[in-house]
TIVO-2410 file (N, C-alpha, C; in nm, 3 decimals):
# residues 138
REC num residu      c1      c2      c3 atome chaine
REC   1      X   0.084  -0.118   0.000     N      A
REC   1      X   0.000   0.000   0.000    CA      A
REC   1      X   0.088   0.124   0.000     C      A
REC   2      X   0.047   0.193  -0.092     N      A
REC   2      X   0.139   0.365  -0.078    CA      A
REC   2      X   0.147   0.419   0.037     C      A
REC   3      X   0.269   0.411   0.090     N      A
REC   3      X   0.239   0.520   0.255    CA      A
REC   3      X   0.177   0.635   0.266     C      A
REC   4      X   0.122   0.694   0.188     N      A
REC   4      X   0.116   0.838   0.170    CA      A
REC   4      X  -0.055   0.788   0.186     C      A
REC   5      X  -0.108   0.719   0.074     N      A
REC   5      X  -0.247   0.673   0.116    CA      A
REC   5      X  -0.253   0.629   0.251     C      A
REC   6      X  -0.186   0.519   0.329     N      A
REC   6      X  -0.184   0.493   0.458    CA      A
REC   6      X  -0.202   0.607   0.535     C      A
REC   7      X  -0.111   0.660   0.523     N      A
REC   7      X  -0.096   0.788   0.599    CA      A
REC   7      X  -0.220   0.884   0.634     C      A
REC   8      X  -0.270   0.893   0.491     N      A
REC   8      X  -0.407   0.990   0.484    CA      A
REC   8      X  -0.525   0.929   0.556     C      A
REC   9      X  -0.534   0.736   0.529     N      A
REC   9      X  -0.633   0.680   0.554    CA      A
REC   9      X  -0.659   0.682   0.744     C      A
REC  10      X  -0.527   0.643   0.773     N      A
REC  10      X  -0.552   0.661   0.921    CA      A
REC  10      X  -0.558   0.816   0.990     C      A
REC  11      X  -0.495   0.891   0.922     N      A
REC  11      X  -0.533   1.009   0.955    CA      A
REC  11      X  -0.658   1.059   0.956     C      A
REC  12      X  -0.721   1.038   0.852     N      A
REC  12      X  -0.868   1.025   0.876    CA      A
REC  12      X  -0.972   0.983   0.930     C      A
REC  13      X  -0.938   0.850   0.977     N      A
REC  13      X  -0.971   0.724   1.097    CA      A
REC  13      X  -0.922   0.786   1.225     C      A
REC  14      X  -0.858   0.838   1.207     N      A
REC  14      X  -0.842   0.900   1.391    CA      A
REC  14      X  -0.894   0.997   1.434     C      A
REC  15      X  -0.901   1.095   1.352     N      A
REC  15      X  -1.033   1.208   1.293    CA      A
REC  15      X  -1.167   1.196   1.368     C      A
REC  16      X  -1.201   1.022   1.261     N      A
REC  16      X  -1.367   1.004   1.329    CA      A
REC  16      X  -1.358   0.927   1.446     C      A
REC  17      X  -1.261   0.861   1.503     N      A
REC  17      X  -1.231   0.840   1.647    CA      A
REC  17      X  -1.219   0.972   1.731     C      A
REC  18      X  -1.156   1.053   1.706     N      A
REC  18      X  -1.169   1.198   1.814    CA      A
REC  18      X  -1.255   1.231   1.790     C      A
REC  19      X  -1.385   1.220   1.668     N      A
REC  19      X  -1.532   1.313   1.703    CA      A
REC  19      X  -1.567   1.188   1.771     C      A
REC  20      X  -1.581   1.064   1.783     N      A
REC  20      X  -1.632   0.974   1.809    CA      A
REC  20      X  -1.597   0.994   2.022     C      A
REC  21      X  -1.488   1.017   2.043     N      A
REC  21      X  -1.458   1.039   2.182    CA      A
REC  21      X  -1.493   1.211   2.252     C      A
REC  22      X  -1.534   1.308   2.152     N      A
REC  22      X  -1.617   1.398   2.210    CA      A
REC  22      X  -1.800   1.373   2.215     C      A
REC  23      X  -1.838   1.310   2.124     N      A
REC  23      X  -2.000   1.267   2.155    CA      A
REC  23      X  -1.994   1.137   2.242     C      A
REC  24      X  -1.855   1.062   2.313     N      A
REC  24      X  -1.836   1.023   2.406    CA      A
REC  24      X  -1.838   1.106   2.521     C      A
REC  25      X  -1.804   1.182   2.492     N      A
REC  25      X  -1.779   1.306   2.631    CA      A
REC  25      X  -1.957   1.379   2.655     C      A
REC  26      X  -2.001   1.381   2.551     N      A
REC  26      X  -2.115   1.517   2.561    CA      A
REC  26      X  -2.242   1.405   2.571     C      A
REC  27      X  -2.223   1.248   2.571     N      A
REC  27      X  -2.309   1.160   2.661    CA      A
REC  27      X  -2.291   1.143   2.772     C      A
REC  28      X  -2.212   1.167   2.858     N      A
REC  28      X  -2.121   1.177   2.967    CA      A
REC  28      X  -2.213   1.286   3.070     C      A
REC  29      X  -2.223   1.383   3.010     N      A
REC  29      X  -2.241   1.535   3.049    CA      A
REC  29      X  -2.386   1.539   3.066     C      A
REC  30      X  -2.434   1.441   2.961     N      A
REC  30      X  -2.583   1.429   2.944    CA      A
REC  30      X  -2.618   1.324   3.086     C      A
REC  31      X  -2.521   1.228   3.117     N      A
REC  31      X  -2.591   1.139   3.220    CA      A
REC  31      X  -2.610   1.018   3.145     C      A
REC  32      X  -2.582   0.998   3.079     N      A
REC  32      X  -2.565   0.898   2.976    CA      A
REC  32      X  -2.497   0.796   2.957     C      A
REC  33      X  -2.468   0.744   3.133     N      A
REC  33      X  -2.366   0.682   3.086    CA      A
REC  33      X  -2.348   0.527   3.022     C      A
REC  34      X  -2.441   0.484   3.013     N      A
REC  34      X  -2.415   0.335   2.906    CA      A
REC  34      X  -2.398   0.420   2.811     C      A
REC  35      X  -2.436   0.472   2.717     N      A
REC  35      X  -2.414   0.525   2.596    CA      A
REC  35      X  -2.261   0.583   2.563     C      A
REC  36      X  -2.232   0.625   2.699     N      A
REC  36      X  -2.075   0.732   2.704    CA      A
REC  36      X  -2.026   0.566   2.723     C      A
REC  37      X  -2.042   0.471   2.760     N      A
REC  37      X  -1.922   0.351   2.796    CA      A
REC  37      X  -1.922   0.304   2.686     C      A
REC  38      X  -2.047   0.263   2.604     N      A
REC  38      X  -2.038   0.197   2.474    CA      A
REC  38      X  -1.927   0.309   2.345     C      A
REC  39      X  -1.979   0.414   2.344     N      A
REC  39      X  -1.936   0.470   2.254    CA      A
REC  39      X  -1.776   0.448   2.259     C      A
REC  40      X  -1.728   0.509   2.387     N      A
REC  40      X  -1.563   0.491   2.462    CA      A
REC  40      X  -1.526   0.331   2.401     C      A
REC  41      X  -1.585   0.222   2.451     N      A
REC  41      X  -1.571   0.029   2.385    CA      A
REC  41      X  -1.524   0.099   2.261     C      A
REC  42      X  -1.610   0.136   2.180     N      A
REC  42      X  -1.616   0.154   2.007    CA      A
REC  42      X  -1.466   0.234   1.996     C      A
REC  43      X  -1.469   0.325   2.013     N      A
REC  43      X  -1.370   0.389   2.010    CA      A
REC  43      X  -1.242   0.324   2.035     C      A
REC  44      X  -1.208   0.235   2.160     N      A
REC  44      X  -1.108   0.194   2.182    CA      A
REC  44      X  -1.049   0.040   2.086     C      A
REC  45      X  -1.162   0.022   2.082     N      A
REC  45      X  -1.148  -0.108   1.956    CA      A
REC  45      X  -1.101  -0.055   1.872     C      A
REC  46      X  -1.170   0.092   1.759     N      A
REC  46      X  -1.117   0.114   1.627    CA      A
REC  46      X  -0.983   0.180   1.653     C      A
REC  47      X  -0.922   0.208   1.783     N      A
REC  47      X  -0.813   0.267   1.820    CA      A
REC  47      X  -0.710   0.166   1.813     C      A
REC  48      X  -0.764   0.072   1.826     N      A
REC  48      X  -0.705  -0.073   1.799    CA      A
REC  48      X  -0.600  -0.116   1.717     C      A
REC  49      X  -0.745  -0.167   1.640     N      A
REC  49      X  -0.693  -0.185   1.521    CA      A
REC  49      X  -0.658  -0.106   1.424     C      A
REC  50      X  -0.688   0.047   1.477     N      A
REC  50      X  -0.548   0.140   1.347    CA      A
REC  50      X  -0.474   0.091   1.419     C      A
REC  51      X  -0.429   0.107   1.546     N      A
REC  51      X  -0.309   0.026   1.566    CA      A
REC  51      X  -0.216  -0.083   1.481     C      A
REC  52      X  -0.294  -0.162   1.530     N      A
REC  52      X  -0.231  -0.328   1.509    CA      A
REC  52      X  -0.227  -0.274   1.310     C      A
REC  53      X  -0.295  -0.240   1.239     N      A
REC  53      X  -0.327  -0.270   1.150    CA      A
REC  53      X  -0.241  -0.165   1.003     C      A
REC  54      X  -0.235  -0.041   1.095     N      A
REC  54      X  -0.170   0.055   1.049    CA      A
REC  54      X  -0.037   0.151   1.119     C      A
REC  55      X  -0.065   0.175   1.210     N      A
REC  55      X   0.077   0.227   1.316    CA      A
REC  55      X   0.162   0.180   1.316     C      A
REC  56      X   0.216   0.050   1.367     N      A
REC  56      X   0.255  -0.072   1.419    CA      A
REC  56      X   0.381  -0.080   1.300     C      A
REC  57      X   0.273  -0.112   1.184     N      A
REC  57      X   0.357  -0.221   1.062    CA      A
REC  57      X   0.406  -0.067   1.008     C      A
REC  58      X   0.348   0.088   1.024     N      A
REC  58      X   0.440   0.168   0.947    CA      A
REC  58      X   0.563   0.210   1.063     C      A
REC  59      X   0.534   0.227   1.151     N      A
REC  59      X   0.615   0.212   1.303    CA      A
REC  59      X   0.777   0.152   1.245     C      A
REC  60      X   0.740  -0.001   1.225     N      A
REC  60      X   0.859  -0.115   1.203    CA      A
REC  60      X   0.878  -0.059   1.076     C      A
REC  61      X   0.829  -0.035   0.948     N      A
REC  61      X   0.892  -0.001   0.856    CA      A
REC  61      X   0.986   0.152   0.831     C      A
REC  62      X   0.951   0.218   0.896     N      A
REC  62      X   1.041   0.398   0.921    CA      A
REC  62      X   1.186   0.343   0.902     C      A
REC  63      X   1.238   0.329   0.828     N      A
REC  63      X   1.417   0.312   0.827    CA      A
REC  63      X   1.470   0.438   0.924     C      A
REC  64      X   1.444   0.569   0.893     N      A
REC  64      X   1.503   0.697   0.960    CA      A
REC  64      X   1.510   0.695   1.079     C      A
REC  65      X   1.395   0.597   1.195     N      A
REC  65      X   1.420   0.568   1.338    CA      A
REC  65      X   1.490   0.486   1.356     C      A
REC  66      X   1.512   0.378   1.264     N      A
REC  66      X   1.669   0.299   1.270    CA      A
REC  66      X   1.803   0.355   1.255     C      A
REC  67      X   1.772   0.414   1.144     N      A
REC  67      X   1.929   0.468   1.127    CA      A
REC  67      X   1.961   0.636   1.187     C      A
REC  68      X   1.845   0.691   1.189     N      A
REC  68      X   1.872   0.864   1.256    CA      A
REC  68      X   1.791   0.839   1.370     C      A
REC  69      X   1.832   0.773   1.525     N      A
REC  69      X   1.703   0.812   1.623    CA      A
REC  69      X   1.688   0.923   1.666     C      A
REC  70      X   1.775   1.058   1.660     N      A
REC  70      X   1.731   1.167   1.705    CA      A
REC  70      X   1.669   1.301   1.648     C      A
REC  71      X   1.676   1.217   1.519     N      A
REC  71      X   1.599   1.322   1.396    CA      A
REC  71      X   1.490   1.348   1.486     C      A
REC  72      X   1.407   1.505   1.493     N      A
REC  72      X   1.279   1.512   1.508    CA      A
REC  72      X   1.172   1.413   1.508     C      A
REC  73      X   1.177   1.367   1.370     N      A
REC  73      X   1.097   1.253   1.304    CA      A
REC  73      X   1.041   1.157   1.349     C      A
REC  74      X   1.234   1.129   1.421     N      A
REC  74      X   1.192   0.955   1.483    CA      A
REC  74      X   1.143   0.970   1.629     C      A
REC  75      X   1.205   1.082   1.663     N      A
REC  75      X   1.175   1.148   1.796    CA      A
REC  75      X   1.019   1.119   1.820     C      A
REC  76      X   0.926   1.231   1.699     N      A
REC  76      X   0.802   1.212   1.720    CA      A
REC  76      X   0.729   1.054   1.730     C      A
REC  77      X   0.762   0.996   1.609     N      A
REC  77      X   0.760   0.828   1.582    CA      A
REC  77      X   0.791   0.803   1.733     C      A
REC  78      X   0.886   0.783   1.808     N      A
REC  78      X   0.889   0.690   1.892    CA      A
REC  78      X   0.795   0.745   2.042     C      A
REC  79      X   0.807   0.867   2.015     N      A
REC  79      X   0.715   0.928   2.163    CA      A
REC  79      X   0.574   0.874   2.098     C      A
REC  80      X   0.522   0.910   1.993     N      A
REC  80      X   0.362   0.898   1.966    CA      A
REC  80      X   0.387   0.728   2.008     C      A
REC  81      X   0.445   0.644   1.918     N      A
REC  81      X   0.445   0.507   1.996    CA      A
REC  81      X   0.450   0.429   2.105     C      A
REC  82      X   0.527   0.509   2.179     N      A
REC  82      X   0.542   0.454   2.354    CA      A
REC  82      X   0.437   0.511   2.408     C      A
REC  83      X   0.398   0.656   2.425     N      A
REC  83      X   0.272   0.666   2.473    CA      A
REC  83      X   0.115   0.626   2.424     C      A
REC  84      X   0.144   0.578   2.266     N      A
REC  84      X   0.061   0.527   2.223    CA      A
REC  84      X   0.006   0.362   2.259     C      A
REC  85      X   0.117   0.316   2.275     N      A
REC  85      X   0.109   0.153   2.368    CA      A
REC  85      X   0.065   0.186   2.541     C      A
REC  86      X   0.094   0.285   2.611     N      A
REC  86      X   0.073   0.306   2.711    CA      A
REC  86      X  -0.109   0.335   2.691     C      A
REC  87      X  -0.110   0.429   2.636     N      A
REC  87      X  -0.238   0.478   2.614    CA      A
REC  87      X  -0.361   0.320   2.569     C      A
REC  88      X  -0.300   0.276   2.495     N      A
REC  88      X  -0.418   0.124   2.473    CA      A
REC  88      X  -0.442   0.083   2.585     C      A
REC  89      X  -0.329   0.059   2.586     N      A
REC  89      X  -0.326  -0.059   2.741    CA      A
REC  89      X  -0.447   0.006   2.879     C      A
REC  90      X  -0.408   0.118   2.866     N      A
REC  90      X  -0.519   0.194   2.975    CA      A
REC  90      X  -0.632   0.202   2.934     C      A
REC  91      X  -0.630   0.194   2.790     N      A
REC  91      X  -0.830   0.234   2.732    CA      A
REC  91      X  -0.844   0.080   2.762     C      A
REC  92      X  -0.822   0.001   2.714     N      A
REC  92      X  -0.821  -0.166   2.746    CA      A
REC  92      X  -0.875  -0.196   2.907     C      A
REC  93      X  -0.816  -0.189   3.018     N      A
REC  93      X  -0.814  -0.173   3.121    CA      A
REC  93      X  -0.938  -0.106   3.186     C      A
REC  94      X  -0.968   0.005   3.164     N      A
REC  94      X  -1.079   0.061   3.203    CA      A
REC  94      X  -1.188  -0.040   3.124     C      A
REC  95      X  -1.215   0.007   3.017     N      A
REC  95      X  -1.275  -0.076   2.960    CA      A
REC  95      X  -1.361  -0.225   2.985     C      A
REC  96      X  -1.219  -0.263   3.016     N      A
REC  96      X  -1.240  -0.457   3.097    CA      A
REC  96      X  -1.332  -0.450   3.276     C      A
REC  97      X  -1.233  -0.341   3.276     N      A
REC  97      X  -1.284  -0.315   3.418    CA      A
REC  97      X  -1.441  -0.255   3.456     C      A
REC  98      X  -1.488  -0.229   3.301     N      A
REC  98      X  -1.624  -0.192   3.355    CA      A
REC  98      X  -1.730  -0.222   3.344     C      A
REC  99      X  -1.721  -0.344   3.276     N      A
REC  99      X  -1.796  -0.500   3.215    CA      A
REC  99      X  -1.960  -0.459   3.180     C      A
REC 100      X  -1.926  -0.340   3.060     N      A
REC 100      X  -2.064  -0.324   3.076    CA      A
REC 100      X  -2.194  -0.272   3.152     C      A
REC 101      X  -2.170  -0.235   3.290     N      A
REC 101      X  -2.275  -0.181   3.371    CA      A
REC 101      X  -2.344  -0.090   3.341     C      A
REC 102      X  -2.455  -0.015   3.413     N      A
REC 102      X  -2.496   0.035   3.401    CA      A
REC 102      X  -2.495   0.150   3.502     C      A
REC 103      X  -2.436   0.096   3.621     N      A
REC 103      X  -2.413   0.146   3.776    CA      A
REC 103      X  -2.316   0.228   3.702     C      A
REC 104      X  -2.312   0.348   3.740     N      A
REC 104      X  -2.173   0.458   3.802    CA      A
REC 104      X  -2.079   0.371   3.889     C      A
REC 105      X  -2.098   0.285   3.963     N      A
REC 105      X  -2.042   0.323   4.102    CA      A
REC 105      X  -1.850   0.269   4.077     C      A
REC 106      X  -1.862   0.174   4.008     N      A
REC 106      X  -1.724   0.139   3.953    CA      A
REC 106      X  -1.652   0.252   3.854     C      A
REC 107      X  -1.699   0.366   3.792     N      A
REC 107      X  -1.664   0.447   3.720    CA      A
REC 107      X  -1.609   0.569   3.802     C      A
REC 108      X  -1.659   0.593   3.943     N      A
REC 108      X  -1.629   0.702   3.991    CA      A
REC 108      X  -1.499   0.666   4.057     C      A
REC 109      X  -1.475   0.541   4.100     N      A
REC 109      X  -1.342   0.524   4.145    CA      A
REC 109      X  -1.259   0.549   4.048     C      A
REC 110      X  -1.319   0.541   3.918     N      A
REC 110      X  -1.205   0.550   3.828    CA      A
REC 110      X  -1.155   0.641   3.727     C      A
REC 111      X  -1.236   0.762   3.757     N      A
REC 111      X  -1.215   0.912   3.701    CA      A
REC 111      X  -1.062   0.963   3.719     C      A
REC 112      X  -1.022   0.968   3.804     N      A
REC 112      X  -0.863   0.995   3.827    CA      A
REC 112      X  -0.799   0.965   3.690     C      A
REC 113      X  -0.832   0.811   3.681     N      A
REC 113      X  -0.724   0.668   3.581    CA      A
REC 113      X  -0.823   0.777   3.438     C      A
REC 114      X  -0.963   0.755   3.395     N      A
REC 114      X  -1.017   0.805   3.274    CA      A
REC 114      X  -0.982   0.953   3.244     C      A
REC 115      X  -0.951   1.032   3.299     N      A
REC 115      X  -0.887   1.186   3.265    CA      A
REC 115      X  -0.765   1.177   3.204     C      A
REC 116      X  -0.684   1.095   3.305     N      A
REC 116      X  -0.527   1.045   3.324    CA      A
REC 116      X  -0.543   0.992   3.123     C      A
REC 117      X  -0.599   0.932   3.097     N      A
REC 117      X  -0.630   0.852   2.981    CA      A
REC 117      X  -0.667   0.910   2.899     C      A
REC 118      X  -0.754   0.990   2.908     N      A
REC 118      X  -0.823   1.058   2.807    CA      A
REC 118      X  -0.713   1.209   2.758     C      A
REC 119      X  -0.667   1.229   2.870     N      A
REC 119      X  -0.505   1.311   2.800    CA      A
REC 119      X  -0.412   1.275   2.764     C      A
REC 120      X  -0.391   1.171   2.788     N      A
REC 120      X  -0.265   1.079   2.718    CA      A
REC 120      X  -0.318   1.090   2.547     C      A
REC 121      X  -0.454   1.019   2.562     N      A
REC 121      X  -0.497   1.001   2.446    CA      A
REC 121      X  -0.483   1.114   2.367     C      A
REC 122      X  -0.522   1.230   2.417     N      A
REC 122      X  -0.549   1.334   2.287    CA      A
REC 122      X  -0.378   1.415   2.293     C      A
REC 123      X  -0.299   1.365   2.391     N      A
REC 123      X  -0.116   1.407   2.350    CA      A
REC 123      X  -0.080   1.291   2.225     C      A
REC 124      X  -0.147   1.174   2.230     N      A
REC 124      X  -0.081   1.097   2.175    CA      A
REC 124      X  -0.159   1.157   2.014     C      A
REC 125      X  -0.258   1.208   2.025     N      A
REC 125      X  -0.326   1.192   1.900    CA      A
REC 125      X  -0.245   1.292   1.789     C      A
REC 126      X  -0.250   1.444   1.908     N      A
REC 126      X  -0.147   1.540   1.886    CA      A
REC 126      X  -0.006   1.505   1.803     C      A
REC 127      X   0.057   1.405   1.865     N      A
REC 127      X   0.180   1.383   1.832    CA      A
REC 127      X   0.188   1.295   1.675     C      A
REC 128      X   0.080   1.232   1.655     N      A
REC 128      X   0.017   1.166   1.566    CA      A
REC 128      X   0.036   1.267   1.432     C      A
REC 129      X  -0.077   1.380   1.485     N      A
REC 129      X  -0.097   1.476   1.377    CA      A
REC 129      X   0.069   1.568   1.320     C      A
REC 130      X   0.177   1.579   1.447     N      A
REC 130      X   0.303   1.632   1.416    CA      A
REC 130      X   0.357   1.503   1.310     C      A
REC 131      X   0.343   1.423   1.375     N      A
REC 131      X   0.384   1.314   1.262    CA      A
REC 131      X   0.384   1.266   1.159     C      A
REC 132      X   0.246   1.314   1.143     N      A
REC 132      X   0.180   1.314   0.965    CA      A
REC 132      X   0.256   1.453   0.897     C      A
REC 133      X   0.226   1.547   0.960     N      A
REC 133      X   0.297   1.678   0.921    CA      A
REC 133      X   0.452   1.653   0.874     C      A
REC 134      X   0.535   1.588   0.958     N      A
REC 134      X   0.674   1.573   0.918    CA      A
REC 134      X   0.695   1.461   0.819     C      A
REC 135      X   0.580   1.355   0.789     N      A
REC 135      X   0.600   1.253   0.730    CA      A
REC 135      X   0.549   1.302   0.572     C      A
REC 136      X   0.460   1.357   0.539     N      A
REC 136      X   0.394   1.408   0.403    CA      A
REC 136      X   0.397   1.499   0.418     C      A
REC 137      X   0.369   1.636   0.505     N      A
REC 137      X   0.318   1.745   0.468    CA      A
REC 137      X   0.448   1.809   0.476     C      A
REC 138      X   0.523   1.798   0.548     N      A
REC 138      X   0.631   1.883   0.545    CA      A
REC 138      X   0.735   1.888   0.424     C      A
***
């Protein structure tokens, strides 16, 4: 596949994952919360598999983080990646941990960990978007 299409395609896929995690947020606000947990599930799945499916395999292919690691580039590449594995692992986690309910009461213990997460997420997304910038646009 052309990286440059890759590039655009998940860029765009992460797009409708960040509107997808603010009408996560503004069900939230509403009281909504099966709707705010399901939507968050959805989200973290398609967060996923751009992962596994697209990040990952262009991740391992970047020669420039092999051979230049302190270029900007790889710089960005490897921060969006480490906090990007950090960041799953925590949407995962919450996630597992909230098996569906309907109760609040397991969610409020865990606002601290979902903020904590939900900024990781949108640094990592950030770093994402520098990344596309240095990878095509620049």
């Amino acid at each position: 596949m052309n990286p440059l299409f890759s590039g655009q395609a998940n860029l765009a896929f992460q797009i409708v994952i960040l509107i997808l995690l603010f009408v996560s947020l503004s069900l939230k606000q509403r009281r909504k919360y099966l709707a705010h947990g399901m939507t968050m599930s959805i989200a973290v799945v398609l967060n996923a598999l751009s992962f596994l499916l697209m990040m990952l395999p262009s991740l391992l292919n970047m020669e420039i983080v092999k051979t230049e690691p302190f270029r900007s580039v790889s710089i960005a590449a490897i921060a969006h990646a480490s906090l990007g594995v950090v960041t799953v692992v925590f949407t995962f986690w919450l996630v597992a941990s909230w098996h569906f309910q309907s109760s609040t009461q397991n969610c409020a213990r865990r606002k601290k960990m979902m903020r904590t997460t939900l900024t990781l997420w949108l640094i990592v997304l950030l770093l994402g978007f520098a990344l596309y910038y240095f990878l095509y646009a620049y």
